[in-house]
Every structure is written in structure tokens, then in C-alpha cells.
N, C-alpha and C positions, 0 to 999 in steps of 0.2 A: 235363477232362484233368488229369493227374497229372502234365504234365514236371517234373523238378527236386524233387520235393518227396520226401524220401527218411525212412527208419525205419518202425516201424507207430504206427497210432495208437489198435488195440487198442481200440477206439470210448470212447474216454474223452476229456475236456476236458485241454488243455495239464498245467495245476497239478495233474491226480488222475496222469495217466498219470506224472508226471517220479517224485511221490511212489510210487508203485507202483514203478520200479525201483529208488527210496532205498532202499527198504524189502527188495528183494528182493536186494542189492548186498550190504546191511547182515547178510543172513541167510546170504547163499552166504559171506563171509568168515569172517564168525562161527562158521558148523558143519563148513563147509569142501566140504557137497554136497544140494542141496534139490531136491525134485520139482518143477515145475512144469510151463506147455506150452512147448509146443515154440518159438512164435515169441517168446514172453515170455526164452524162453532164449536164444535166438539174438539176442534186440534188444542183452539186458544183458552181454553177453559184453564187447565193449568196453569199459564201463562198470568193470566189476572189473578188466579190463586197464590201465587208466589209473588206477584206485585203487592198486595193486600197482606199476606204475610208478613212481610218488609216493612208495609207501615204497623202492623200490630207489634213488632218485637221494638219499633222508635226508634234504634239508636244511630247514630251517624252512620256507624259500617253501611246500615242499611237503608238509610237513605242513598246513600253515594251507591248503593247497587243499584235501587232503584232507579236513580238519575240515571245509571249506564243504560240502564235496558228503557227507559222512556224518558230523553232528554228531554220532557216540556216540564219545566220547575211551578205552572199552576196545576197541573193535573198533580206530580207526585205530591205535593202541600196539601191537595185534596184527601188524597190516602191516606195521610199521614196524619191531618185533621179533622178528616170528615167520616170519613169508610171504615180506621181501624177502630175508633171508639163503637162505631156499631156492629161488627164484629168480633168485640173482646171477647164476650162468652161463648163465639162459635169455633171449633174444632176444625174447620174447613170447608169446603162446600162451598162457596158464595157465590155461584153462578148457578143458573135455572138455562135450558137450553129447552122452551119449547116449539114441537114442529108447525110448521105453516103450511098453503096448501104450496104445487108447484108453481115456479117464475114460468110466466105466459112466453116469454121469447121462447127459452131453450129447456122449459121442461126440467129446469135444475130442482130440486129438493132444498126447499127454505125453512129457517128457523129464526124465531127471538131469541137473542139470549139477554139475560136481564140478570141483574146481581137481586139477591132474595134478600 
């Protein structure tokens, strides 16, 4: 039974899967819109959500959160200089997750996600 037990788990072990959305967190900031599937987009949506938060509130605490969960110190500077100014008068949201058609190998289910 599955009660209570909540996110996907993408069939990966703890440590590879958290890595896989570092990574994918690190790349949607950075370019600001990346392909991937659909559930991989819709897990990490949050994920950029609370990075982006971090840089709207500024202050050190939160930068130094932010550095924990994406050690590359040009990306978080970005947030923090680029993203939360244009985000100050939004309430939350800042990702758009739309779908694409299916990946030609394996029939997987594809999406954009892009910050709005």
C-alpha cells in the first residue's frame, strides 16, 4: 500500500533521484526553459519555486539555503539578481509546465517547462 507516501520516485534510489532534480532545477534556472517529461516537470516545479522564493526574501539565511540545495554560486547570483526582481509582485507560480508530443524512442510523455 502507498498511504502517506507522496512525490514520484521515478524508479531511482533516494541519492540519484534528489540529484536528478539538483540538476534539472540548476538547468531550468539557468536557461530559463528545458525539455523534459512530463512527471520529472511537474515533481520539480516546487523545487524552483522555493529556490526563487529564496532569492525574493534576499537575505543571507537565504541565500546560504539556496547555495545548500544548488551549489553553483553563478546560477544562485542569478536568482538573486535576475529572477527575484521580476518576480516581486508575483505570489508564486513561476513555472509554466507545457505538454509536448511523445519521445520517438520509448513513447515517454514530454513537456516544456519554462519560468513565465
Amino acid at each position: 500500500m502507498r498511504h502517506r507516501v507522496a512525490g514520484r520516485h521515478l524508479n531511482r534510489p533516494t541519492d540519484q533521484r534528489l540529484a536528478l532534480y539538483r540538476g534539472l532545477v540548476r538547468d531550468l534556472l539557468l536557461h530559463e526553459r528545458i525539455q523534459t517529461t512530463v512527471a520529472k516537470a511537474k515533481e520539480m516545479r516546487g523545487m524552483v519555486d522555493r529556490v526563487i522564493t529564496y532569492g525574493k526574501k534576499g537575505t543571507l539565511h537565504h541565500r546560504r539555503l539556496a547555495l545548500a540545495y544548488l551549489p553553483d554560486k553563478d546560477v544562485v547570483a542569478k536568482v538573486f539578481s535576475e529572477l527575484a526582481p521580476r518576480y516581486a509582485e508575483r505570489p508564486g507560480g513561476y513555472t509554466r509546465v507545457l505538454k509536448l508530443a511523445q519521445r520517438p524512442g520509448d513513447g515517454a510523455p514530454m513537456a516544456l517547462i519554462e519560468l513565465v
